[in-house]
Structure formats: C-alpha cells, structure tokens
C-alpha positions in Angstrom: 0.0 0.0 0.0 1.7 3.4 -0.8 0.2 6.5 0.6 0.5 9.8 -1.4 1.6 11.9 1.6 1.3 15.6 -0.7 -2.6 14.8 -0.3 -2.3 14.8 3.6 -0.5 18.0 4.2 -2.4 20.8 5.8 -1.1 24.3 5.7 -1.8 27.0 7.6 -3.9 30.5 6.0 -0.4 32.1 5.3 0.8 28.6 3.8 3.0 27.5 6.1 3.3 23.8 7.1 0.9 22.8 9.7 2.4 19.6 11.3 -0.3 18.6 14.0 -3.0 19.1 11.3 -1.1 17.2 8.9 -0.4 14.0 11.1 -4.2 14.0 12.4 -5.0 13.7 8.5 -2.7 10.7 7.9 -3.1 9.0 10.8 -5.8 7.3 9.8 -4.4 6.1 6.4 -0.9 5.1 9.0 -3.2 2.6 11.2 -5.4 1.2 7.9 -2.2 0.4 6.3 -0.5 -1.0 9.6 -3.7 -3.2 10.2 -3.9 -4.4 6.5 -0.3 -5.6 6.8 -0.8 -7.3 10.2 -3.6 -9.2 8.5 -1.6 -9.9 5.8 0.8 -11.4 8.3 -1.1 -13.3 10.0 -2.8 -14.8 7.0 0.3 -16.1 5.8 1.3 -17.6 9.4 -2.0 -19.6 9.4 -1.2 -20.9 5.6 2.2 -22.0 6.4 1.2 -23.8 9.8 -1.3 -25.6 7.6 0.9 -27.1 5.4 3.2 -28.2 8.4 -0.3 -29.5 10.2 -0.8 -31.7 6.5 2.9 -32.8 6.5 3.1 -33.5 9.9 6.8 -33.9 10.9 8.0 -33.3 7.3 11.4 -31.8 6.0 10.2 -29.2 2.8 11.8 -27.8 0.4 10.8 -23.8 0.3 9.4 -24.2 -2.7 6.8 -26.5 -1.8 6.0 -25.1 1.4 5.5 -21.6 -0.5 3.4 -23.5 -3.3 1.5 -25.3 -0.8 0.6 -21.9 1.2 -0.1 -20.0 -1.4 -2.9 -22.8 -1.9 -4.2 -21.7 1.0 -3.9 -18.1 0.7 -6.7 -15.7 -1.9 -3.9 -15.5 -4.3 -4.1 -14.2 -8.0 -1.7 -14.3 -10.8 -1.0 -10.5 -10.0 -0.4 -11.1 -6.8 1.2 -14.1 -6.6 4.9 -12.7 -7.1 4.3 -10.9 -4.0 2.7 -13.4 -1.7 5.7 -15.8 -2.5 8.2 -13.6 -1.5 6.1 -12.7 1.8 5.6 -16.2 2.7 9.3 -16.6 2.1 10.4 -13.8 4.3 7.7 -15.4 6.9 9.9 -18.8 7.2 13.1 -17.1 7.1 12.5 -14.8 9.8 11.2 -17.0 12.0 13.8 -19.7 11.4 16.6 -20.1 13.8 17.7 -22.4 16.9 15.2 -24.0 19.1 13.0 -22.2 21.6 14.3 -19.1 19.8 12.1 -19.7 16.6 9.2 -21.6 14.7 11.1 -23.0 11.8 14.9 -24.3 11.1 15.8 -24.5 7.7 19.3 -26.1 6.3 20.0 -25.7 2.3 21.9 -28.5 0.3 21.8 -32.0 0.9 19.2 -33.1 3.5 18.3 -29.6 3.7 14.6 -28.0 3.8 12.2 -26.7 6.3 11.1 -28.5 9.7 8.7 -26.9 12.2 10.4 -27.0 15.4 7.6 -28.2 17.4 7.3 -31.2 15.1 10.7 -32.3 15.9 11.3 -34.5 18.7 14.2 -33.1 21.5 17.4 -35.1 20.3 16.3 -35.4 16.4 17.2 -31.5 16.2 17.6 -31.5 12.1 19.4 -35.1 11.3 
C-alpha cells in the first residue's frame, strides 16, 4: 500500500506547514495500512502452519512449502509474485535455533524446512 503523503499536508492561512494538522489527516491512512499488513501477516502464518499440520513432521523444500501456502492463501496471478516472497520472508524470519524460533531451515543436501515443534528433542535436524 503506498500513501500519497502531498494529499495529507495541511497548511496554515499564510501557507506554512501545519504539522499537528497534517499527522491528524494521515493518521488514519498510518493505522489502515499497519492493520492491512498485520492481517496480511497473519494470513500467511495460518497458511504456512497448515501445510506443516498436512505434513506432519515433514522436511520441505521452500518451494513446496510456498506453493502449498499459497494454496491456501486468496492469491491471484497478480499477486502471486508478492505473496511468494512474503511467505518466504515469513519462514526465514522466524527460522533459527530451538526455543528461539518456529522454523529451522538447512540448504543443500538433507536440507529443507522442519517446524520446530514437530521435531522430537534429540532429532534436532538429522
């Protein structure tokens, strides 16, 4: 969402910038945009965590788990460029160590993505 911020400025009567006037005007636009991107977010959490509920203890590649979430997700050919790189950027920020994220992810050979919570203490990424 891009906001055309010259449409929000308020000036004064002799012209000059009116900053409290001008952030009451865009505030609402700020929070619409902040809430449509939280949704967004969440969406794509709940689409991901589906595809790890089907595959239940399964090693993906990122490519399947993005094509598998974007069946979940209202996703359009316009959109669709978009959406994969969101639900990429999803897994790789939350991938990391144990207790410290939802996902680990190893590339190469035996590599993929695991839910942490599907992987039994001691298994760690084998």
């Amino acid at each position: 969402m891009q906001i055309n911020l010259a449409s929000f400025v308020v000036r004064f009567a002799d012209g000059s910038f009116d900053l409290d006037g001008t952030m009451q005007a865009l505030a609402p636009e700020v929070v619409a945009a902040v809430e449509k991107q939280d949704s967004e977010y969440a969406d794509i959490a709940k689409a991901v965590h589906a595809v790890f509920d089907t595959f239940k203890s399964a090693r993906l590649n990122t490519a399947a788990v993005v094509s598998f979430a974007m069946q979940h997700l209202e996703v359009t050919p316009a959109t669709a460029g978009d959406v994969a790189t969101k639900v990429q950027d999803y897994i790789k920020s939350n991938s990391g160590e144990r207790d410290q994220s939802l996902f680990w992810t190893r590339r190469g050979r035996s590599g993929g993505v695991k839910r942490w919570c599907d992987t039994p203490d001691g298994e760690e990424t084998k």
